[in-house]
C-alpha positions as CSV (number, residue, x, y, z in Angstrom):
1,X,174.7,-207.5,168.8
2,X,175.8,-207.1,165.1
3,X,175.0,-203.6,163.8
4,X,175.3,-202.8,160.4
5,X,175.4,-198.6,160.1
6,X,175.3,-198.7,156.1
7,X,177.9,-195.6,156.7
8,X,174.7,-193.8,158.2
9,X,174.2,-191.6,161.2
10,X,173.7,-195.0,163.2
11,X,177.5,-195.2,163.5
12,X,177.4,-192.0,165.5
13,X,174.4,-192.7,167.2
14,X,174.4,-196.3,168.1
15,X,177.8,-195.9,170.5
16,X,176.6,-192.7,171.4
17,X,173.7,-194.3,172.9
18,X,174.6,-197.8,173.6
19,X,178.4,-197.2,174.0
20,X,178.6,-197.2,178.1
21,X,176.2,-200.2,178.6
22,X,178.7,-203.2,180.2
23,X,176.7,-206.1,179.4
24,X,176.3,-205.3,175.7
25,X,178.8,-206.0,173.0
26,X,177.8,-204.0,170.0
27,X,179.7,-205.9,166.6
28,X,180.1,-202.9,164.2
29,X,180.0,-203.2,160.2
30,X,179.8,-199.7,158.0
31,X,180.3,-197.1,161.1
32,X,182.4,-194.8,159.1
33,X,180.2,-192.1,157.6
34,X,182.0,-191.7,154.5
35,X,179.1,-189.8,152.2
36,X,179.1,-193.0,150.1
37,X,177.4,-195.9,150.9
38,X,179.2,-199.4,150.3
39,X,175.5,-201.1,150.2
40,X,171.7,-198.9,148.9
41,X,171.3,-197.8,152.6
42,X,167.4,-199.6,153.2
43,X,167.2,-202.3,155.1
44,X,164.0,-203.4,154.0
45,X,165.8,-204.4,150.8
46,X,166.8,-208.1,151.2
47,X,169.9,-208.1,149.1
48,X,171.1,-204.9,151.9
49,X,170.7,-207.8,154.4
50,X,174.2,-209.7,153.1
51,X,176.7,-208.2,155.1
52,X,175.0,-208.1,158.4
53,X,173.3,-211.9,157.8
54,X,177.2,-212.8,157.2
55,X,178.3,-211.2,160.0
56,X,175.7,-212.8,162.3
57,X,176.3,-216.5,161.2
58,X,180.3,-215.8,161.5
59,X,180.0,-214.4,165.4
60,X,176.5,-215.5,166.6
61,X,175.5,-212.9,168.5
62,X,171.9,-212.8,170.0
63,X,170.5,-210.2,168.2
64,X,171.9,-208.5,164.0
65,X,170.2,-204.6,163.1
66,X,170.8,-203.2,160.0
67,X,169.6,-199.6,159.8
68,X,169.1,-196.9,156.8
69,X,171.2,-193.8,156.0
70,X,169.3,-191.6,159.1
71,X,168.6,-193.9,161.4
72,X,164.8,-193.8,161.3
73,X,164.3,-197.4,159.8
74,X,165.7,-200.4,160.7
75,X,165.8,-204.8,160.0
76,X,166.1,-207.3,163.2
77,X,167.6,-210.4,162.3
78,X,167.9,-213.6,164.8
79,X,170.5,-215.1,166.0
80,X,170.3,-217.5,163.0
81,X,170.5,-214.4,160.3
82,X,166.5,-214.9,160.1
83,X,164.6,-211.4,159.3
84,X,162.3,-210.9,162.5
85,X,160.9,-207.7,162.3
86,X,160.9,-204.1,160.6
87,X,160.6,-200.6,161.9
């Protein structure tokens, strides 16, 4: 899985939470939380979507998340860097 943090709080939460599972690789883009953000950090924003949709078509991983600056909102794209869902 491809996660794109945005430099948010998902880059301490997401291997905080998913760090010890075995069978899950978790791909991380933006986990530094730097206080500036390298991309506007919403995810319902299609032009946010670049770096993860890249990242997704370079390692094909099942599943690419691209989350907002405090974790509460997040994008699902396919394994083919297709949008799927918002939360």
């Amino acid at each position: 899985m491809v996660v794109d943090a945005g430099n948010g709080m998902a880059g301490k939460m997401i291997p905080a939470i998913f760090g010890g599972m075995q069978r899950l690789e978790i791909i991380p883009l933006l986990f530094e939380i730097t206080g500036s953000f390298v991309h506007e950090p919403n995810p319902l924003v299609e032009g946010n979507l670049a770096a993860l949709k890249d990242k997704v078509r370079e390692v094909q991983p099942d599943l690419g998340v691209c989350f907002d600056g405090d974790a509460d909102r997040c994008m699902f794209v396919d394994e083919n860097a297709a949008p799927s869902a918002a939360t």
